[in-house]
SEBASE-669831 format. One record per residue: residue in three letters; x, z, y of N, C-alpha, C in turn. Coordinates in pm, whole numbers, m for minus. Last residue first. Layout:
BEGIN
KEZA  aa    npx    npz    npy   capx   capz   capy    cpx    cpz    cpy
KEZA ALA      X      Z      Y      X      Z      Y      X      Z      Y
...
//
This chain:
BEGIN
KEZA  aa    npx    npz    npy   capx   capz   capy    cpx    cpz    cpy
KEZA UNK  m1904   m558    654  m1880   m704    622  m2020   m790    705
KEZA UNK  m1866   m322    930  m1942   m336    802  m1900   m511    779
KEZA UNK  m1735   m280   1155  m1727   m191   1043  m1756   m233    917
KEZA UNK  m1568   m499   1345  m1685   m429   1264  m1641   m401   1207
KEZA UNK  m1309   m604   1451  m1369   m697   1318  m1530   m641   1287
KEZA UNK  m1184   m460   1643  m1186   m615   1616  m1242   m726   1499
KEZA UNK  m1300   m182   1628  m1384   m311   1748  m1279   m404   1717
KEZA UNK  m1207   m101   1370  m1290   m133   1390  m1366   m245   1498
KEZA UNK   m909    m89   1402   m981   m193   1354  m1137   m231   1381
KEZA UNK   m880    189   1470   m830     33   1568   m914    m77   1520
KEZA UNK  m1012    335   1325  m1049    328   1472   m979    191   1544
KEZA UNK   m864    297   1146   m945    241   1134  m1018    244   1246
KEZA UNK   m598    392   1184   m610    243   1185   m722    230   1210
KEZA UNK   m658    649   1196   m660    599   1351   m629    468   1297
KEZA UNK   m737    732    984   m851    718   1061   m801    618   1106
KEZA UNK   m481    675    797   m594    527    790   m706    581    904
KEZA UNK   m198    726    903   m306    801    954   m406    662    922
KEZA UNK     87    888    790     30    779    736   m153    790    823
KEZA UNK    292   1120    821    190   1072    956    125    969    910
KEZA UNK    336   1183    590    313   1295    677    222   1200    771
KEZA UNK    499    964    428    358   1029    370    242   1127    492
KEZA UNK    504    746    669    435    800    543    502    866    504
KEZA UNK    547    728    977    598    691    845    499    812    765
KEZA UNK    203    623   1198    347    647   1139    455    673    988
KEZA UNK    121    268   1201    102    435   1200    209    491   1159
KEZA UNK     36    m12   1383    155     81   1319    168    172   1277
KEZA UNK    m98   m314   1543   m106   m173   1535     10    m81   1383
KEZA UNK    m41   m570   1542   m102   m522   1668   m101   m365   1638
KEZA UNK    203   m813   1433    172   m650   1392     80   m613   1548
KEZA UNK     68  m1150   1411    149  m1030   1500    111   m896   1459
KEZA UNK   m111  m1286   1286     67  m1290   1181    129  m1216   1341
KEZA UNK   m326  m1241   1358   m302  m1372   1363   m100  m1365   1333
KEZA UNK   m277   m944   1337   m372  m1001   1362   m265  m1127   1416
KEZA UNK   m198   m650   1128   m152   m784   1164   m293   m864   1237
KEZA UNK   m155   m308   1145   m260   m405   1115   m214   m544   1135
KEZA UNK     16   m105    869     20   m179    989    m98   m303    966
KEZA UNK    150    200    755     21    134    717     45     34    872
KEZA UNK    411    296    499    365    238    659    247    178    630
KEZA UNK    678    453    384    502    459    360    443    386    517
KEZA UNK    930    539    439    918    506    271    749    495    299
KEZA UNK    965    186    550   1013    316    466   1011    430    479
KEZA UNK    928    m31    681    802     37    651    845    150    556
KEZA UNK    960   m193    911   1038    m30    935    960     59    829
KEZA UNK    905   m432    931    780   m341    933    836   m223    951
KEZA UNK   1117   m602    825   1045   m632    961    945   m528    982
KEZA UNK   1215   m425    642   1325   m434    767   1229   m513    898
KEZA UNK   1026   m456    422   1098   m336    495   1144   m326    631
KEZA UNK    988   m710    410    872   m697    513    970   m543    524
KEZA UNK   1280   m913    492   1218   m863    355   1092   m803    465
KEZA UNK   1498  m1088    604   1354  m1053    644   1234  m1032    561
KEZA UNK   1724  m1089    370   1723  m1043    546   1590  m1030    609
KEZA UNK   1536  m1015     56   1639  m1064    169   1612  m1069    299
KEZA UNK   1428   m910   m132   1623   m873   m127   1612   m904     25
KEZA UNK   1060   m890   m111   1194   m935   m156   1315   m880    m95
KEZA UNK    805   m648   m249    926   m710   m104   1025   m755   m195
KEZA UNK    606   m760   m383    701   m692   m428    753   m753   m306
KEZA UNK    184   m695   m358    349   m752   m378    437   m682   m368
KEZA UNK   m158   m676   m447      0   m622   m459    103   m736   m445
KEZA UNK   m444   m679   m241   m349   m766   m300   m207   m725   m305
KEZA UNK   m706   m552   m339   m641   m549   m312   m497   m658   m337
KEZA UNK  m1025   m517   m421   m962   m643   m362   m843   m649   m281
KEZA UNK  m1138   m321   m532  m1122   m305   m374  m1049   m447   m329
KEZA UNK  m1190   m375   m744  m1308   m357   m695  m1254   m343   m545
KEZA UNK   m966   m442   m894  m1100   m538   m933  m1203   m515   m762
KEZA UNK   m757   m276   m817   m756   m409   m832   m905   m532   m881
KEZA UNK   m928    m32   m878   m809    m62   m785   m803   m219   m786
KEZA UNK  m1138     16  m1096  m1026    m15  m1081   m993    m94   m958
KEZA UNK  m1259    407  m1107  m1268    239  m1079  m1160    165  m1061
KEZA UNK  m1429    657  m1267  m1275    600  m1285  m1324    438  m1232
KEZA UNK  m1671    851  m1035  m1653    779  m1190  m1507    646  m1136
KEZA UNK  m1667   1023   m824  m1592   1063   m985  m1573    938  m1093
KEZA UNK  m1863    926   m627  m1884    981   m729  m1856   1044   m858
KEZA UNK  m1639    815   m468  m1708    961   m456  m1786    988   m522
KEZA UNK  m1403    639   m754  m1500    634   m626  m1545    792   m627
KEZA UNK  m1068    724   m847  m1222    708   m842  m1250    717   m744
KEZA UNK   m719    645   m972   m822    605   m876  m1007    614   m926
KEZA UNK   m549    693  m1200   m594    772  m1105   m727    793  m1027
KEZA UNK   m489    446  m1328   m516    585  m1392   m586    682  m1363
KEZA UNK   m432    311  m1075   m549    274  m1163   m556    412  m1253
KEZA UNK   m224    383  m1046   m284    416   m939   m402    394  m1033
KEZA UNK    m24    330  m1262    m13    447  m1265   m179    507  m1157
KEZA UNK     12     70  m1285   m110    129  m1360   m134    248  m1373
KEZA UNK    101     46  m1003    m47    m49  m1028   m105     61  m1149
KEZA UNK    374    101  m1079    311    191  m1001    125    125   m992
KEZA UNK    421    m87  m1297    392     55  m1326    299    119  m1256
KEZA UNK    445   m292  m1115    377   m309  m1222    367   m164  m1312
KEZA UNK    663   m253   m948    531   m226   m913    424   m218  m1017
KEZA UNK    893   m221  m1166    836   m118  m1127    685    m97  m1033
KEZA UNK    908   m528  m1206    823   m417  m1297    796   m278  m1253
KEZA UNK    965   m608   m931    805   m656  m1018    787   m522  m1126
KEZA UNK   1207   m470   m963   1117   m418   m821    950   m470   m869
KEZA UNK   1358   m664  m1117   1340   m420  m1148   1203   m420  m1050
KEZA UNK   1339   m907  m1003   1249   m867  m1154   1285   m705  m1159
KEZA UNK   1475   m808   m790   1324   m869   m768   1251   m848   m891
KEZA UNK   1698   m582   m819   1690   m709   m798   1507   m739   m836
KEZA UNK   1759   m332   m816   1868   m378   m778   1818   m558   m712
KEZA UNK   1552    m21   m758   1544   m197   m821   1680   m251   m742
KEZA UNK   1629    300   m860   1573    227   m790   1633     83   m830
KEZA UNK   1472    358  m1191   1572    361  m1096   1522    283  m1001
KEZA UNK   1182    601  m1263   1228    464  m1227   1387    472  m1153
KEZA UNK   1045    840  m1419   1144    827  m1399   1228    694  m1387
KEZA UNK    700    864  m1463    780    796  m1470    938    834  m1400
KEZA UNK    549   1103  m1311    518   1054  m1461    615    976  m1532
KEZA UNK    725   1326  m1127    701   1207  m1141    676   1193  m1300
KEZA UNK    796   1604  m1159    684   1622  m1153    625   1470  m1150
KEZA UNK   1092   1558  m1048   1087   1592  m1201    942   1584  m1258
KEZA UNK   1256   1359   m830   1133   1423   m849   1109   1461  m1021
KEZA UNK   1550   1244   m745   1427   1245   m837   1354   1339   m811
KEZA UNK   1671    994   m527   1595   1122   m488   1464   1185   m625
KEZA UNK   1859    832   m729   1872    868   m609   1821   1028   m532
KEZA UNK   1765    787  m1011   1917    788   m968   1908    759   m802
KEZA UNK   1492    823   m985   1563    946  m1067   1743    897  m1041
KEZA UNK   1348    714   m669   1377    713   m719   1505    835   m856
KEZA UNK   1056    775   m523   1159    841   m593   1231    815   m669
KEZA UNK   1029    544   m439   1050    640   m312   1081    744   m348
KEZA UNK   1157    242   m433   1100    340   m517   1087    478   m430
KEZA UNK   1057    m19   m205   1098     63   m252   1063    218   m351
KEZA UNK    785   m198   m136    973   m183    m53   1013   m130   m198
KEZA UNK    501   m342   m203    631   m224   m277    741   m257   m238
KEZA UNK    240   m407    m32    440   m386     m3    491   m290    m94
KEZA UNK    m68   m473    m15     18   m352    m79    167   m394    m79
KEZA UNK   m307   m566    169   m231   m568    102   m138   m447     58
KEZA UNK   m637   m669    246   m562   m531    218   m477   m583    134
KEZA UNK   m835   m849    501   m787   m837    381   m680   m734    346
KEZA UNK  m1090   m931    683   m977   m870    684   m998   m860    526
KEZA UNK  m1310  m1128    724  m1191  m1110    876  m1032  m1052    801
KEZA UNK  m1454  m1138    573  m1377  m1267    561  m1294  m1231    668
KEZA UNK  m1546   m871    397  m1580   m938    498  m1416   m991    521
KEZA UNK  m1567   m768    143  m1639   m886    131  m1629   m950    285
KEZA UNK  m1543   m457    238  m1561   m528    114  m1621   m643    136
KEZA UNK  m1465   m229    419  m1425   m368    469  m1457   m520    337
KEZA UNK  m1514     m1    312  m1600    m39    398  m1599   m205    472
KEZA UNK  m1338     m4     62  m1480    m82     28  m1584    m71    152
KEZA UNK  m1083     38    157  m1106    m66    179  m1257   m121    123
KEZA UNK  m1191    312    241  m1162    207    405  m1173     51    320
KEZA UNK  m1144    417    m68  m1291    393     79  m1317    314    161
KEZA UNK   m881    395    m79   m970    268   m153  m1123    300    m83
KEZA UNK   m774    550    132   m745    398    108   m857    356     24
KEZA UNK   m868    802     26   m914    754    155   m890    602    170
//
């Protein structure tokens, strides 16, 4: 549903899609998951937290197709932009509450909208119902 919303917003100069890797959300020396492809610790420091996004990137790409089935890449075609939250006191975790899954809209660098924590309440309709009357639907 994410990489949809973001090819309804493809090319238009209002809005742009980023990605916040806070945190491992399973991490195997904290909360493991055995059914995870990877077994990551969680990141002590900025270079663990780059490479582990750098997994989770090729893990989504592995994954990711359009509604037709055919395999697209995440990073070419939806124009997404990945980062790694940093360590410190106003990392985007602690300003966004975004653990462990937050979708939020920003307009002019103020959060105007918030959904709830992820995975359960992560809701892209109701962003996109927000979004819509401030930008259109279409580019």
């Amino acid at each position: 549903a994410f990489y949809e919303w973001t090819q309804q917003y493809k090319g238009n100069e209002k809005v742009a899609f980023m990605v916040c890797y806070v945190a491992e959300a399973h991490p195997s020396d904290e909360w493991k998951i055995d059914a995870n492809k990877r077994q990551p610790l969680q990141a002590k420091n900025i270079r663990q937290r780059t490479e582990a996004l750098k997994c989770l990137i090729e893990d989504i790409e592995c994954e990711i197709s359009d509604k037709q089935g055919k395999q697209v890449s995440l990073l070419k075609e939806a124009d997404i932009q990945f980062i790694a939250d940093s360590f410190e006191e106003t990392n985007l975790d602690r300003v966004f509450n975004a653990r462990p899954d937050r979708l939020a809209i920003l307009k002019d660098n103020v959060i105007v909208y918030k959904c709830g924590y992820g995975p359960f309440l992560y809701d892209i309709d109701g962003a996109r119902k927000f979004l819509t009357p401030l930008v259109g639907s279409r580019n």
